[in-house]
C-alpha positions in Angstrom: -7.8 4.4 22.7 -7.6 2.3 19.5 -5.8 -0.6 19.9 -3.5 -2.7 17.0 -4.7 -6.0 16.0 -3.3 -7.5 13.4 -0.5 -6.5 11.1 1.8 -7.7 7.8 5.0 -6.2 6.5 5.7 -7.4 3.0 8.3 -5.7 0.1 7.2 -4.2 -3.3 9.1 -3.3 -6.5 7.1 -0.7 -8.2 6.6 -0.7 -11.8 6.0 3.0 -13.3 7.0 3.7 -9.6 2.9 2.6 -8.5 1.9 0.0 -6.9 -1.4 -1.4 -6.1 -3.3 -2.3 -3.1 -6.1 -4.8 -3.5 -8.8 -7.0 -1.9 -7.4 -11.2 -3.0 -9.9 -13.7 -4.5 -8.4 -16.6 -5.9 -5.3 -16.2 -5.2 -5.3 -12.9 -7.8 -5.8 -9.0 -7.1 -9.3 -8.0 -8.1 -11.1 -4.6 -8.4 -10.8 -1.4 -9.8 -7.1 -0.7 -9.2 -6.0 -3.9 -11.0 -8.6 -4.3 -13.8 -7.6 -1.2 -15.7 -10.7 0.8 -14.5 -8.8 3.6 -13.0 -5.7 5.2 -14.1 -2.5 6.1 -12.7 -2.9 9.2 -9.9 -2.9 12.5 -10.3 -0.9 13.3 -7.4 0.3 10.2 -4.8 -2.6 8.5 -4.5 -5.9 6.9 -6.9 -8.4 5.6 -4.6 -11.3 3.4 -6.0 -14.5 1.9 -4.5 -12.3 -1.1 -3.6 -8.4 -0.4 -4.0 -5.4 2.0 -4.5 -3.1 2.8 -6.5 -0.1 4.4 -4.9 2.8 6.8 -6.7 6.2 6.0 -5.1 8.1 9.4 -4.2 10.7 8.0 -6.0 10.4 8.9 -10.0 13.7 7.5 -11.4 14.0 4.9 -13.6 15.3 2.5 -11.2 13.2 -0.5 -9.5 13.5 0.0 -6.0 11.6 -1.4 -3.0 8.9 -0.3 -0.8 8.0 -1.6 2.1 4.3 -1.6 2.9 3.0 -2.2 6.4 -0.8 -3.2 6.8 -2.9 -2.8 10.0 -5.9 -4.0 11.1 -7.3 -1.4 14.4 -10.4 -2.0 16.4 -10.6 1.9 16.1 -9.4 4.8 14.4 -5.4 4.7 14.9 -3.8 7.2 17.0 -1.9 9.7 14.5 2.0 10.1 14.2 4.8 11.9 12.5 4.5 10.0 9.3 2.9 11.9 6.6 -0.6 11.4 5.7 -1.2 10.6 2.1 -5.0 9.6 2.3 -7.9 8.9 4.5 -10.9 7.1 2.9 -13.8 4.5 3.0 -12.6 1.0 0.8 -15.2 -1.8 0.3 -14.1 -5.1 0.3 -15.5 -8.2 -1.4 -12.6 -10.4 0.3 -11.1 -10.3 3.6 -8.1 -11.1 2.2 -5.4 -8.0 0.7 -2.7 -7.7 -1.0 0.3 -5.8 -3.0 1.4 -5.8 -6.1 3.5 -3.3 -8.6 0.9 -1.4 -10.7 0.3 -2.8 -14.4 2.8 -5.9 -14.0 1.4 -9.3 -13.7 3.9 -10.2 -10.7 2.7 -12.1 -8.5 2.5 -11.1 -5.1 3.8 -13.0 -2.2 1.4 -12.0 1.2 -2.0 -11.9 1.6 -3.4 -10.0 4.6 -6.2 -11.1 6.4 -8.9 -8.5 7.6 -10.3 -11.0 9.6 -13.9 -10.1 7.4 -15.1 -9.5 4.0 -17.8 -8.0 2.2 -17.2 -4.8 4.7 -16.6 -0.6 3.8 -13.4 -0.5 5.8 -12.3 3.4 7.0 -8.6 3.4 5.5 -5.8 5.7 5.9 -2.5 5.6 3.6 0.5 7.3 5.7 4.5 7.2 4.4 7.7 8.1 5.4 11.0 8.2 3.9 14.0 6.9 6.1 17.6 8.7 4.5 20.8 8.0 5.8 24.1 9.2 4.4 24.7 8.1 1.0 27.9 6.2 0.7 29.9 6.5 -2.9 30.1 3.8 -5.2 26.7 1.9 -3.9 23.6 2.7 -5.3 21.4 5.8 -4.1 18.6 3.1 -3.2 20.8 1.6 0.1 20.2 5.9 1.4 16.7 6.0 1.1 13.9 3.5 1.9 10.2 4.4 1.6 7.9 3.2 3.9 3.5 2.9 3.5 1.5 2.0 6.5 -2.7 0.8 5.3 -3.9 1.2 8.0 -7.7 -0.3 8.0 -10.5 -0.1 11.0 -14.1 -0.7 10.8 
């Protein structure tokens, strides 16, 4: 059995309700995802050579927060009740990733450390959506958080 052996939980306000995943060099997100080489998914997910770019399920005009959750496994991770948005290979220049909203030039706040660069990393993308009873006159946004695990292995 897989075990966990590393892992970062860090907050993302979407533009367009996307945000990017990214391998860090410099201090900056590189690649494909961030350099306007791919576009905007078709569906929830836009998976490059060396990053993603992930459609929130949230599609209101409102900039809310995502938590994303990355992983580093010796092994394939076990699965679970979250739902599986995509399962891929990512290569990475830098050991170092990181999360940004999608055509913004935030900045983002936490690098993750793979612990190795210049590697194909197996990747899976998985989400799930926590609701609890919406309360009136606060916004919709306290009801509903969305959650991504990136889960990475070698």
């Amino acid at each position: 059995m897989s075990s966990l052996l590393r892992s970062l939980t860090d907050e993302v306000r979407p533009e367009y309700s996307l945000f990017v995943v990214a391998g860090v060099v410099g201090g900056q997100l590189v690649g494909s995802a961030v350099e306007g080489e791919m576009g905007p998914p078709d569906g929830r997910i836009a998976a490059g050579h060396d990053g993603l770019i992930i459609q929130t399920a949230r599609f209101d005009a409102d900039l809310h927060a995502v938590h994303s959750r990355f992983e580093r496994w010796d092994g394939p991770p076990p699965t679970d009740d979250w739902e599986e948005l995509w399962t891929g290979r990512l290569s990475l220049k830098s050991e170092l990733i990181g999360v940004e909203a999608w055509a913004a030039d935030y900045p983002h706040d936490v690098e993750f450390d793979l612990g190795q660069g210049g590697t194909t990393w197996s990747t899976r993308v998985a989400t799930k959506i926590l609701r609890t009873e919406q309360e009136p006159g606060f916004p919709h946004a306290i009801a509903r958080i969305e959650l991504y695990k990136i889960q990475f292995w070698a």
